[in-house]
C-alpha positions as CSV (number, residue, x, y, z in Angstrom):
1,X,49.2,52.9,-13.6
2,X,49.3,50.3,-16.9
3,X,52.0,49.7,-19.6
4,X,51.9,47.6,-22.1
5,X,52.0,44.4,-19.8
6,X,51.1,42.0,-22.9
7,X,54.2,42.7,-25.0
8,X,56.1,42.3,-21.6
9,X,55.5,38.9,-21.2
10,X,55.7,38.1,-25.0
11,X,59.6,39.4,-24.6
12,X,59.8,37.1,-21.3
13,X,58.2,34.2,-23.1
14,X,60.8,33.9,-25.8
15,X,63.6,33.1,-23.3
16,X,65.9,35.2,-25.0
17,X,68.0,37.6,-21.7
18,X,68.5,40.6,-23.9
19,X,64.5,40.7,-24.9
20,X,63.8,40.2,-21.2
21,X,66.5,42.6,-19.9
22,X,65.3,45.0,-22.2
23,X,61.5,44.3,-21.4
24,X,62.1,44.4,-17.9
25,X,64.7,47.6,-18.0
26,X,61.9,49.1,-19.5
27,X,59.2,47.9,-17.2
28,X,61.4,49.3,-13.9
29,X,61.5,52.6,-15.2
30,X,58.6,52.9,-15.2
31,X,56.8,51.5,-12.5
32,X,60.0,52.5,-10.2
33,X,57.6,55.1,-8.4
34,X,54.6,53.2,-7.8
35,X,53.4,51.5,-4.7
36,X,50.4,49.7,-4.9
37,X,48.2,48.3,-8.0
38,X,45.0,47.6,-5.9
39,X,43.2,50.0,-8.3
40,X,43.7,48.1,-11.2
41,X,41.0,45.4,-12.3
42,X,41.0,41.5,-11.7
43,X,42.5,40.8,-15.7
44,X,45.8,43.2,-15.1
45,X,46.1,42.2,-11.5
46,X,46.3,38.5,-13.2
47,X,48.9,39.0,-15.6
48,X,51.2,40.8,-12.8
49,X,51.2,37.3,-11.2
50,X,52.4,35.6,-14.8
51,X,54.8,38.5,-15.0
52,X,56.1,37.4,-11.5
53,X,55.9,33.5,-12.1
54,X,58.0,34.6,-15.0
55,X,60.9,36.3,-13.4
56,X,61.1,33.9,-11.1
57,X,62.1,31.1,-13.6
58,X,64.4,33.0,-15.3
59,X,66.3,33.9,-11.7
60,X,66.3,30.0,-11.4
61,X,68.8,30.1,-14.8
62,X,72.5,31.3,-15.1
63,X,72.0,35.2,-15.7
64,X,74.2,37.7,-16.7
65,X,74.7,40.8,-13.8
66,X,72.7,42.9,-15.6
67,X,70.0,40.8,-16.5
68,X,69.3,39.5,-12.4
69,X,69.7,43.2,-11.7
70,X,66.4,43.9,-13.8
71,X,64.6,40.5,-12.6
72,X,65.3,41.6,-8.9
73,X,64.3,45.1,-9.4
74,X,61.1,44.0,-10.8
75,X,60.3,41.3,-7.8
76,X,61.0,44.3,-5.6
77,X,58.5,46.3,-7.4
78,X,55.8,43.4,-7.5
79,X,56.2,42.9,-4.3
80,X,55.3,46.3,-2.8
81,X,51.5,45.3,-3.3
82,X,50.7,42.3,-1.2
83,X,48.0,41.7,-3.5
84,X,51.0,40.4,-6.1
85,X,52.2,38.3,-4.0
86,X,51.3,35.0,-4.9
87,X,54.2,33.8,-7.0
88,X,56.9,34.4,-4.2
89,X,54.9,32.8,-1.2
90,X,56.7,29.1,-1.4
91,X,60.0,27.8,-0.2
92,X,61.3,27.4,-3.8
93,X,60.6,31.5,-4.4
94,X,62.0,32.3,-1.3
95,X,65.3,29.7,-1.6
96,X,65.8,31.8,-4.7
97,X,65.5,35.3,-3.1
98,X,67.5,34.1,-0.5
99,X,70.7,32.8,-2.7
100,X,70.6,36.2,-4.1
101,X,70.6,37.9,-1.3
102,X,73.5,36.1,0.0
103,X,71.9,34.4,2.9
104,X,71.4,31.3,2.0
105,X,74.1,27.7,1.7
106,X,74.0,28.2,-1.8
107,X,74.8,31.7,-2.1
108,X,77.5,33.7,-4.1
109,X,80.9,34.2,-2.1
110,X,81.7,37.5,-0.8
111,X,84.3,38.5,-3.0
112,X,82.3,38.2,-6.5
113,X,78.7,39.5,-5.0
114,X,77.4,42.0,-7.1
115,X,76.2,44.6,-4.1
116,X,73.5,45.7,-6.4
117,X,71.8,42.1,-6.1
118,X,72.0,41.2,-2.9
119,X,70.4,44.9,-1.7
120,X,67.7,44.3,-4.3
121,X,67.0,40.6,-3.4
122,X,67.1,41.9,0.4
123,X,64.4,44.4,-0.3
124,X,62.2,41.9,-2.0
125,X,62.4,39.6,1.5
126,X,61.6,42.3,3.7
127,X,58.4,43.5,1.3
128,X,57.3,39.6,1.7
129,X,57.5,39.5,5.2
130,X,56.1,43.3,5.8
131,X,52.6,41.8,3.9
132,X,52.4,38.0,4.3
133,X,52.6,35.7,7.4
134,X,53.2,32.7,5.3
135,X,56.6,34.3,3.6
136,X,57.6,34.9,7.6
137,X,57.4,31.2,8.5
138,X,59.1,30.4,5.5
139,X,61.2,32.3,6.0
140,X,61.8,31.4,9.8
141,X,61.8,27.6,8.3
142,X,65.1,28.4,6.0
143,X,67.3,29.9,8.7
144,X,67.3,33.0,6.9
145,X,68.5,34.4,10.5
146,X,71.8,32.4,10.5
147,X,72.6,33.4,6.7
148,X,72.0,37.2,8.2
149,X,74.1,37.1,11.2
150,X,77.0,35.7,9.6
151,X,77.4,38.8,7.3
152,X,76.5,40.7,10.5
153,X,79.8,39.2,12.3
154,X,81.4,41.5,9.1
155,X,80.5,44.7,10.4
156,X,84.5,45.6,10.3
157,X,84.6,44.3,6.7
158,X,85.2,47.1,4.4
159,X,83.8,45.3,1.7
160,X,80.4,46.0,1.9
161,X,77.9,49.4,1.1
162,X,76.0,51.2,3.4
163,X,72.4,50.0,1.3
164,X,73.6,45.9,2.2
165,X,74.4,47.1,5.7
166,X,71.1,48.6,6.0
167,X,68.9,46.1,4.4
168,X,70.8,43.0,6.5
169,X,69.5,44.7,9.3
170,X,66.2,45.6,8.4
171,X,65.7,42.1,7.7
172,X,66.9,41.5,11.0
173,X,64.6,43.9,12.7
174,X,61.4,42.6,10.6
175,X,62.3,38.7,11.6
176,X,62.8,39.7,15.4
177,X,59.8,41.7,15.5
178,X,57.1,39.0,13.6
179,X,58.6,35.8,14.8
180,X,59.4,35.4,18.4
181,X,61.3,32.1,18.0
182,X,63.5,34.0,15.8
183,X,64.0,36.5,18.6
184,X,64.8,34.0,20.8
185,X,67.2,32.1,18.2
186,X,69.2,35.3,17.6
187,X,69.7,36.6,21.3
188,X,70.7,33.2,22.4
189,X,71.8,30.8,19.7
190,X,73.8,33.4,17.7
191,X,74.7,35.7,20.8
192,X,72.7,38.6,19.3
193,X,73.8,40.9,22.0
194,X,77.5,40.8,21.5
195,X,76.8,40.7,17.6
196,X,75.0,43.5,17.4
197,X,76.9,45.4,20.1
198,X,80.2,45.5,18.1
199,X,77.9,46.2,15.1
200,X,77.1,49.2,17.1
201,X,80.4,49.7,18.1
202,X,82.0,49.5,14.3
203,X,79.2,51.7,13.1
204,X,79.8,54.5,15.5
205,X,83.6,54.3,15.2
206,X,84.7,54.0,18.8
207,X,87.6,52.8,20.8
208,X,87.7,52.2,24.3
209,X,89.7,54.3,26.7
210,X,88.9,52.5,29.6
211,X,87.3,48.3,30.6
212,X,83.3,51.0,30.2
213,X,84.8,53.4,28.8
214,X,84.2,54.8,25.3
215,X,85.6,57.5,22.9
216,X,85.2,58.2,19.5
217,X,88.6,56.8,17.6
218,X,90.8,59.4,16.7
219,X,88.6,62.0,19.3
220,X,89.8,60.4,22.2
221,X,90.5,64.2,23.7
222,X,87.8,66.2,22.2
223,X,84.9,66.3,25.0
224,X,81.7,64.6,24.4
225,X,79.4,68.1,23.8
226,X,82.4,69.2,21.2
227,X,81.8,65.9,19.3
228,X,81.1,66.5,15.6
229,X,77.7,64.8,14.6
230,X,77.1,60.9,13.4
231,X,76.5,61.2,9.7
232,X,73.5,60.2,8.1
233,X,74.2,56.4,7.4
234,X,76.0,56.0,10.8
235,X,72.4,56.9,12.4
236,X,70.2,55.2,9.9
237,X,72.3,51.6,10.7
238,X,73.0,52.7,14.4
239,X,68.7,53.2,15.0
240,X,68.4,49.7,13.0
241,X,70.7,48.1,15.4
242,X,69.0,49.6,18.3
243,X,65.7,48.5,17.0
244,X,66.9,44.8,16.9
245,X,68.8,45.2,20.4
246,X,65.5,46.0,21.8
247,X,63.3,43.1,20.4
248,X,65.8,40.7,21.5
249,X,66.8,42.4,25.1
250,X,62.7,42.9,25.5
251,X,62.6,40.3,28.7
252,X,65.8,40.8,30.5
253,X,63.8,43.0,33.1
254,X,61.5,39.9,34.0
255,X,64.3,37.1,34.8
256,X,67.8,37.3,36.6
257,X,71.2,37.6,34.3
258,X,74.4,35.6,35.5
259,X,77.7,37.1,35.5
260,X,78.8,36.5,32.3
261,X,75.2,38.3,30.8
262,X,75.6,41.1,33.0
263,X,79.0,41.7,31.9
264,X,77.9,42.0,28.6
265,X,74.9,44.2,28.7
266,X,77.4,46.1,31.0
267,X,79.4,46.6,27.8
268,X,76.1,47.4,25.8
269,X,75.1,50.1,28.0
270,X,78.6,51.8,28.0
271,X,77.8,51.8,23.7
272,X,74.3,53.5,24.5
273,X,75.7,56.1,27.3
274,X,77.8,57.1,23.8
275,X,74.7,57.1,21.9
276,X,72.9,58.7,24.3
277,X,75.7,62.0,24.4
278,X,76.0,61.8,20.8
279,X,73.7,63.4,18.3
280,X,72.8,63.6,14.5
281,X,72.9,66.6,12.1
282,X,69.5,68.1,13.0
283,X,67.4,68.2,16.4
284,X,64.8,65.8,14.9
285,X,66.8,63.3,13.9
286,X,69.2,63.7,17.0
287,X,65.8,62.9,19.3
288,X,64.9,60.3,17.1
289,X,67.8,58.5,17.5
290,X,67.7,59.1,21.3
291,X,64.5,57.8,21.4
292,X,65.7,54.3,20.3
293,X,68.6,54.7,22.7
294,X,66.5,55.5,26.1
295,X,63.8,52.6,25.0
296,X,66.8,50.6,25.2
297,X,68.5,51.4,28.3
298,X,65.2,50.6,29.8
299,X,65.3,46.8,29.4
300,X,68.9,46.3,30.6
301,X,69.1,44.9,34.1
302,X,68.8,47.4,36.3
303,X,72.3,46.9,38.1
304,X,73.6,47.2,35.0
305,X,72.9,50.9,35.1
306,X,75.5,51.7,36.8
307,X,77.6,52.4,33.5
308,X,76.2,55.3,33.2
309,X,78.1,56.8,35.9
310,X,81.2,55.3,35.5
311,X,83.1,57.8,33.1
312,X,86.1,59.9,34.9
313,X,84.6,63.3,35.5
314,X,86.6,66.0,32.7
315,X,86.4,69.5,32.6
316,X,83.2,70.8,31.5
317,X,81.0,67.4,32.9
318,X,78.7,67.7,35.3
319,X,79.7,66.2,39.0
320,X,77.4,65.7,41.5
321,X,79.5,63.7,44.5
322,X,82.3,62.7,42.4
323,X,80.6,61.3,40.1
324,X,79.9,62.0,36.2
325,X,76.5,63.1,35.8
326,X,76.6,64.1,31.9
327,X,74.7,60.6,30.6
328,X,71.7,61.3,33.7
329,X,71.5,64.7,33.2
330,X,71.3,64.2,29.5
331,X,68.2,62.0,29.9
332,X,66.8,64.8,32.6
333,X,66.7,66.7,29.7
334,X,65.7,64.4,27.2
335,X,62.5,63.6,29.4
336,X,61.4,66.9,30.1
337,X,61.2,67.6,26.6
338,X,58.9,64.8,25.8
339,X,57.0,66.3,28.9
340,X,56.9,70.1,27.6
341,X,55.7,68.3,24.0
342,X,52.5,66.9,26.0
343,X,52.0,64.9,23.1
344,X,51.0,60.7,22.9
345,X,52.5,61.1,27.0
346,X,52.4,57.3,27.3
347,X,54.2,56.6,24.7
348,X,56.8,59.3,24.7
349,X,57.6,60.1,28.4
350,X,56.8,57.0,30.1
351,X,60.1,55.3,28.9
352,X,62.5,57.7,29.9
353,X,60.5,58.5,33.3
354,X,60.7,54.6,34.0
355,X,64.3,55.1,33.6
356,X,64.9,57.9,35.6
357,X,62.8,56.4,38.2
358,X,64.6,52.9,38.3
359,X,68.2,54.6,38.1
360,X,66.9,57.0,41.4
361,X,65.3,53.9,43.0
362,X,69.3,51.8,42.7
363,X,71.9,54.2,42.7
364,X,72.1,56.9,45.8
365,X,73.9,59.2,43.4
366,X,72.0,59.6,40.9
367,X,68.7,59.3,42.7
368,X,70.2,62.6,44.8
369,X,71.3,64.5,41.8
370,X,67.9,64.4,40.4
371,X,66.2,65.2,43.4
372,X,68.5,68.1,43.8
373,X,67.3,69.2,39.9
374,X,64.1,68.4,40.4
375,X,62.7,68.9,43.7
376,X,65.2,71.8,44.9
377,X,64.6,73.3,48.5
378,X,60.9,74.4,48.8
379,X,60.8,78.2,48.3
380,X,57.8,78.9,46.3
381,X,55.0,78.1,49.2
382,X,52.3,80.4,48.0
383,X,51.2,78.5,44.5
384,X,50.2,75.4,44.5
385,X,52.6,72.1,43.6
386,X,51.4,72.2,40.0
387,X,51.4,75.8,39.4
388,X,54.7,77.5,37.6
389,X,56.8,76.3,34.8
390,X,59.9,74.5,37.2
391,X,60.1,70.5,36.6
392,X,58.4,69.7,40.0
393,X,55.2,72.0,38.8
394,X,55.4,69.8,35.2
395,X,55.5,66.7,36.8
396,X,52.7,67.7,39.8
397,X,50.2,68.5,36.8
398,X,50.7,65.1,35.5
399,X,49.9,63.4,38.8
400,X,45.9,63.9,37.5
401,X,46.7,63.0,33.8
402,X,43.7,61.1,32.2
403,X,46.0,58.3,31.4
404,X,46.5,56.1,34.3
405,X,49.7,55.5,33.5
406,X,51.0,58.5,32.8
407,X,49.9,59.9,36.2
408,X,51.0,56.6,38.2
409,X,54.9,56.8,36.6
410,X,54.9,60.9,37.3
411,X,53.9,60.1,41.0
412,X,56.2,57.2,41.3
413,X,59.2,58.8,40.4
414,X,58.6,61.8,42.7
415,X,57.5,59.4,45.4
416,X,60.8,57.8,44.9
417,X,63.2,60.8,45.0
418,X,61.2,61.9,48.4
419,X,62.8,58.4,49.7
420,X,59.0,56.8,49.6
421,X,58.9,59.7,52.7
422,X,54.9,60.0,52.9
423,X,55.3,63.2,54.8
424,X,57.9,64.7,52.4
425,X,55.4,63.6,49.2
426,X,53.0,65.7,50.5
427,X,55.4,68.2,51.3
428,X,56.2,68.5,47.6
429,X,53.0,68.0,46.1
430,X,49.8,68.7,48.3
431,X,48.1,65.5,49.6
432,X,45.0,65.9,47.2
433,X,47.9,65.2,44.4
434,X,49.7,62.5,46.4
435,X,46.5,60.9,47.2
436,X,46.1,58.0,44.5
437,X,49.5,57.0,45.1
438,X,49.5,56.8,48.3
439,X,45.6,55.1,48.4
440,X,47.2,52.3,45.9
441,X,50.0,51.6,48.3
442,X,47.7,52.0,51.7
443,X,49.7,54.7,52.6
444,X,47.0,57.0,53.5
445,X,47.6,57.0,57.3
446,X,51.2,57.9,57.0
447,X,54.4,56.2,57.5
448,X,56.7,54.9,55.1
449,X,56.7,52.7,52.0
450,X,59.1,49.3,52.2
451,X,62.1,50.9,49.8
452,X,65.7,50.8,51.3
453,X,67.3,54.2,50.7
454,X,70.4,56.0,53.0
455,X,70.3,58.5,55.5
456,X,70.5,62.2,54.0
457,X,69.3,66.2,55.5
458,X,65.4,67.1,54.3
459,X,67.1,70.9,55.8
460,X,63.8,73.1,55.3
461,X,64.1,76.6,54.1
462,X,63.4,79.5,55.8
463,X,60.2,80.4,53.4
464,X,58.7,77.2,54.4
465,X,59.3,77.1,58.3
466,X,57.5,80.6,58.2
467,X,54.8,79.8,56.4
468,X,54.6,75.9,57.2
469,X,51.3,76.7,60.1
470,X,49.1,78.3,57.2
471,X,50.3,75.7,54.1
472,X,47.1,73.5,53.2
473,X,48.1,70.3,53.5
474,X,45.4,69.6,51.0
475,X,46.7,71.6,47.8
476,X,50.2,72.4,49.1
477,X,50.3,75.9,48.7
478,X,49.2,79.0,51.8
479,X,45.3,79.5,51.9
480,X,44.4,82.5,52.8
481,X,41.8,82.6,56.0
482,X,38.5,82.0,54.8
483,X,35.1,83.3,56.9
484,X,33.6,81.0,59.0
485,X,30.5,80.0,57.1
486,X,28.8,78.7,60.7
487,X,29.9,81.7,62.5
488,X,26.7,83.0,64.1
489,X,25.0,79.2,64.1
490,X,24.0,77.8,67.2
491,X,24.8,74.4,67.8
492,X,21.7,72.9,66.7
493,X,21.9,74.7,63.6
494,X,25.1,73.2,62.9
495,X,23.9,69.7,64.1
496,X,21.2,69.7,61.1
497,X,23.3,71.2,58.7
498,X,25.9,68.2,59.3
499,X,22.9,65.9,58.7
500,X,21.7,67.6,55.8
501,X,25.1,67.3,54.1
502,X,25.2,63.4,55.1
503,X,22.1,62.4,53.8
504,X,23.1,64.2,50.8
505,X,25.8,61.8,50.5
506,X,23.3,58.5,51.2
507,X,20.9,59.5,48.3
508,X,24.1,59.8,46.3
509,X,25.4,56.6,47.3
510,X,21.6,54.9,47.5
511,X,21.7,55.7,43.5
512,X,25.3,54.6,42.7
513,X,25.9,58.1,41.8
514,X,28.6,58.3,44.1
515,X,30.6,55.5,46.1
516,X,31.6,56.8,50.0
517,X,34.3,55.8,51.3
518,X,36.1,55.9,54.4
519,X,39.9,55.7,55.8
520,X,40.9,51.7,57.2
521,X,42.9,50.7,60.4
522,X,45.3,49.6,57.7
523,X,45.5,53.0,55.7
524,X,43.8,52.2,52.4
525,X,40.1,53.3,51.8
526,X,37.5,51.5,51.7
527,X,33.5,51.5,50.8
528,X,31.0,52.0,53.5
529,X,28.5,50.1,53.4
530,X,24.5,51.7,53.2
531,X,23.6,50.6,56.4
532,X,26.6,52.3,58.2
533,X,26.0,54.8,56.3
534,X,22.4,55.0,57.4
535,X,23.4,54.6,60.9
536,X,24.8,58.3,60.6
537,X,21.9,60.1,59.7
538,X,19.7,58.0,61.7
539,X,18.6,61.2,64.0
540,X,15.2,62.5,65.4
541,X,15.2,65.5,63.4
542,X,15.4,63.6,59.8
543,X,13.8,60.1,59.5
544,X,15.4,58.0,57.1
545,X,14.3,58.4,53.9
546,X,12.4,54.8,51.8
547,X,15.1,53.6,49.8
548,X,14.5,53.9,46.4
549,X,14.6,50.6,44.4
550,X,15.7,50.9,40.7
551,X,13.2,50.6,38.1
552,X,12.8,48.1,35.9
553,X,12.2,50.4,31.9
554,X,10.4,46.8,30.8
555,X,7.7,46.4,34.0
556,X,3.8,47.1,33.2
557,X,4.2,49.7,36.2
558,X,6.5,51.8,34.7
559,X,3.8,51.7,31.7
560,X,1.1,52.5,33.5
C-alpha cells in the first residue's frame, strides 16, 4: 500500500507540529491496517526509514499530547515490518521510546502520563524486540526490566487502563522469553514471583479465607462451580502473567527451594488452584487459559503441590478420604480432554499427565483417588486393555503412540498408580503393552520398581478371579482356546519345525533385518550374539547355512 510519502516528509521537514501532526494524523489512518511493506520497492522502502529518522527527532523536542500521540502511532506502525527498522535499533531510539513509555529514569510521573503514550510507545518496544536481536540487548542494556516492574508493583493502583496493564506485561513476557539474564534478573533481583503473584492476585480479585486459601472478594460463600466467569481483560492479563510466571519459574524442578521459596510458590500455587477452578466466558477461552495454568503448576516444587488439596471440603466438592479433590479432579478432566482431542499429544497432554503423574507419585491421596477414577476394579476381562472408551482403554492405546514420549508418560503414570507393582501393570494393561516400560527399567523378570508408596487392598473382583486361568497374560484380555497346530506331529516333526523357525530368525538377524534378543539374569534384554545364535540351529538335520557377507554396489564383482 503507498500514499503520498513525498509530501509527508515535506510537512515533517518544515518543523512546524501542526503540519506534522496533521501529516502524520493523516498517514495513521491510513496505514492503521497494514502489517508489512516487504512488497514495496528499494526507493519507497528508503524513504520509510527518513520518515522514521524523522519522527524520531521530533519525539526528542517538547511536543504537544496530541502531536507525540501521532509520532508514536506512526513508530508503532513502522515498526511492524522489521525491514523498517533501522532508525529505532540504537540506544538513543530506544532511551526515547523508553521515556515514553514510562520505563525509563527520565520518564513522565504517574499522575500527568498521558495513557494513550505510554500504550503506544509500549507497543513500539515490543514490535522491536519481536523482529530484532540488537533492540533486545539494548534493550536488556537499559534496564528496561526495572522501569517495568516498578509499575508492575502498581497492580492495586486504580490509575492505570487495561491496554498499559497489558502491554507492561507483554513486554515483560517478550524480555523473559528472548533474554535469559533478564529472566534471571526478574525472578531473583526483583522477586518476580511475589510480583507477579499479587499481580495475579489483584487481577483476579481475590481475598484469602484462609493462610492457602482463596475466594473471590465479595463471593466468599458462593461455591467455586457457581462462580460467575473472569471477564475478558481479567483473562487476557491473568494468561500474560502466567506466561511470565512460567519463563521465570522454568528451573525450579532441577534445584532445591529453601523455606522461605517454598512458602512462596506455596502461595503461587494456591492462586493457580483458583485459576485452575475458574473459567472464562466461552469453552475455548476457558481451556486456553487453563492451559497456561497446568504448564505452570508443572514447574513448582513438587512438595509444593500439596496446595492443591488443602481447601476445607464444602458441599458439593468432591472428597476422596477427607480430602478436597475438586482442583485434581478438575485436571483429570482437563487431561482427558486433551487426550480425546488426539491432537499435537506431546504438546498438549504431556503437561498435565506429568502433573498428574508427579502429584500420584508424592501424595497418597491423590495418587489413590486417581487410581480409583482411573483404573477402577477390573471387570471388563474379555477385551483387551486398550479396547473400550473408559480412561484406562485411552491411556493403554497410548502406551504404542509413535511418539516416544507420549507413550513413555502414558505408561509412567499408570505404572505409578499400580504402586510400580509389575504384576498389577500387567494386570491392567497386558504385558505386550507394559513391555517397553518395564524393558527400560529392567523390570522384565518381575518384582518391583525402587518407589516408596503405603500399604493399600489390590481386592480382585469376582469377574477376574473367574476368568483369571484363561486371561492372556500377553494382551490382557481371555483368549479363546486355539487348535493345536502340532497336534498330530510326531516329535521329530516338531523338532525340525522348531529349527526351521530358528533359522528363520538367524538369516533375519545375519542381514540386520531383525535384531534377536533374549531376557538377562538381571531382567533387561539383551542382543544375542550370531554365534549363540548359530549354536541353536547347529543340528544334523540342517547344516548351517555360509553366512552371507554384504556387498559392496562399487566392487568390479558386483559388475561383472
Amino acid at each position: 500500500m503507498k500514499m503520498d510519502l513525498k509530501g509527508i516528509i515535506e510537512q515533517m521537514e518544515t518543523g512546524e507540529q501542526d503540519a506534522a501532526l496533521t501529516a502524520l494524523q493523516s498517514y495513521n489512518r491510513e496505514m492503521n491496517h497494514c502489517f508489512t511493506f516487504s512488497q514495496e520497492d528499494e526507493q519507497y522502502r528508503e524513504v520509510l526509514l527518513l520518515l522514521g529518522e524523522l519522527v524520531l527527532s521530533f519525539l526528542n523536542r517538547e511536543l504537544q499530547p496530541s502531536c507525540q500521540l501521532a509520532c508514536l502511532e506512526t513508530v508503532r506502525i513502522l515498526t511492524r515490518d522489521k525491514d523498517c527498522l533501522d532508525p529505532f535499533l540504537s540506544r538513543s531510539a530506544m532511551s526515547t521510546l523508553a521515556r515514553y513509555a514510562g520505563i525509563a529514569e527520565a520518564s513522565p510521573s504517574s499522575e500527568n502520563a498521558d495513557q494513550e503514550v505510554i500504550a503506544e510507545a509500549l507497543k513500539s518496544i515490543c514490535n522491536i524486540l519481536l523482529h530484532k536481536q540488537t533492540g533486545q540487548v539494548i534493550a536488556a542494556d537499559l534496564q528496561l526490566i526495572k522501569g517495568v516492574a516498578e509499575r508492575l508493583k502498581q497492580c492495586h493502583d486504580p490509575i492505570w487502563n487495561h491496554e498499559v496493564r497489558f502491554f507492561d506485561l507483554r513486554l515483560t513476557f517478550l524480555l523473559t522469553a528472548l533474554r535469559v539474564d533478564v529472566r534471571a534478573q526478574l525472578a531473583q533481583e526483583l522477586h518476580g514471583i511475589s510480583l507477579l503473584g499479587n499481580h495475579l492476585e489483584a487481577t483476579l480479585g481475590l481475598s484469602w479465607a484462609d493462610t492457602l486459601e482463596t475466594a473471590r472478594a465479595g463471593l466468599e460463600d458462593v461455591p467455586p462451580e457457581q462462580l460467575p466467569p473472569l471477564s475478558r481483560q481479567q483473562i487476557e492479563l491473568a494468561m500474560e502473567i502466567l506466561k511470565i510466571l512460567f519463563n521465570i519459574t522454568f528451573d525450579t524442578t532441577k534445584r532445591k527451594v529453601d523455606e522461605e521459596e517454598a512458602a512462596g510458590y506455596r502461595h503461587l500455587g494456591a492462586i493457580l488452584r483458583h485459576c485452575l477452578m475458574s473459567h472464562a466466558d466461552g469453552e475455548e477461552r476457558t481451556e486456553e487459559f487453563h492451559s497456561h495454568v497446568v504448564h505452570l503448576l508443572g514447574n513448582l516444587p513438587l512438595p509444593c503441590l500439596d496446595v492443591l488439596l488443602m481447601p476445607k471440603v464444602q458441599q458439593g466438592s468432591i472428597e476422596y478420604m477427607g480430602v478436597n479433590m475438586d482442583a485434581v479432579n478438575m485436571l483429570l478432566e482437563y487431561m482427558e480432554k486433551r487426550l480425546d482431542g488426539g491432537h499435537k499429544l506431546k504438546e498438549t497432554l504431556l503437561p498435565s499427565l506429568n502433573l498428574l503423574t508427579e502429584s500420584a507419585r508424592i501424595h497418597r491421596e491423590t495418587r489413590k483417588f486417581l487410581r480409583s477414577k482411573v483404573l477402577p476394579p477390573l471387570r471388563d476381562v474379555k477385551n483387551k486393555p486398550e479396547v473400550g472408551n473408559s480412561l484406562r482403554n485411552k491411556l493403554v492405546r497410548i502406551m504404542t503412540h509413535i511418539d516416544t514420549d507420549v507413550k513413555d508418560c502414558a505408561a509412567e503414570f499408570l505404572f505409578v498408580l499400580c504402586k510400580e507393582s509389575v504384576s498389577r501393570f500387567i494386570k491392567y494393561t497386558g504385558y505386550g503393552n507394559a513391555a517397553g516400560l518395564l524393558a527400560a527399567r529392567g523390570l522384565l523378570r518381575g518384582g518391583r520398581d525402587s518407589g516408596i508408596y503405603s500399604e493399600d487392598e489390590d481386592s480382585e473382583t469376582e469377574e477376574y478371579r473367574e476368568a483369571k486361568a484363561h486371561i492372556n497374560p500377553i494382551t490382557g484380555a481371555v483368549q479363546e482356546e486355539q487348535p493345536d497346530p502340532m497336534e498330530g506331529m510326531t516329535e521329530e516333526q516338531k523338532e525340525i519345525e522348531a529349527m526351521k523357525l530358528v533359522q528363520m530368525f538367524d538369516r533375519l538377524s545375519r542381514t540386520n533385518l531383525i535384531q534377536p534378543m533374549q531376557l538377562g539374569m538381571d531382567g533387561k534384554m539383551t542382543e544375542i550374539a550370531p554365534e549363540d545364535l548359530h549354536k541353536l540351529t547347529h543340528n544334523p538335520l540342517f547344516p548351517p547355512e555360509p553366512r552371507q557377507e554384504p556387498v559392496n554396489s562399487d566392487s568390479e564383482d558386483e559388475a561383472q
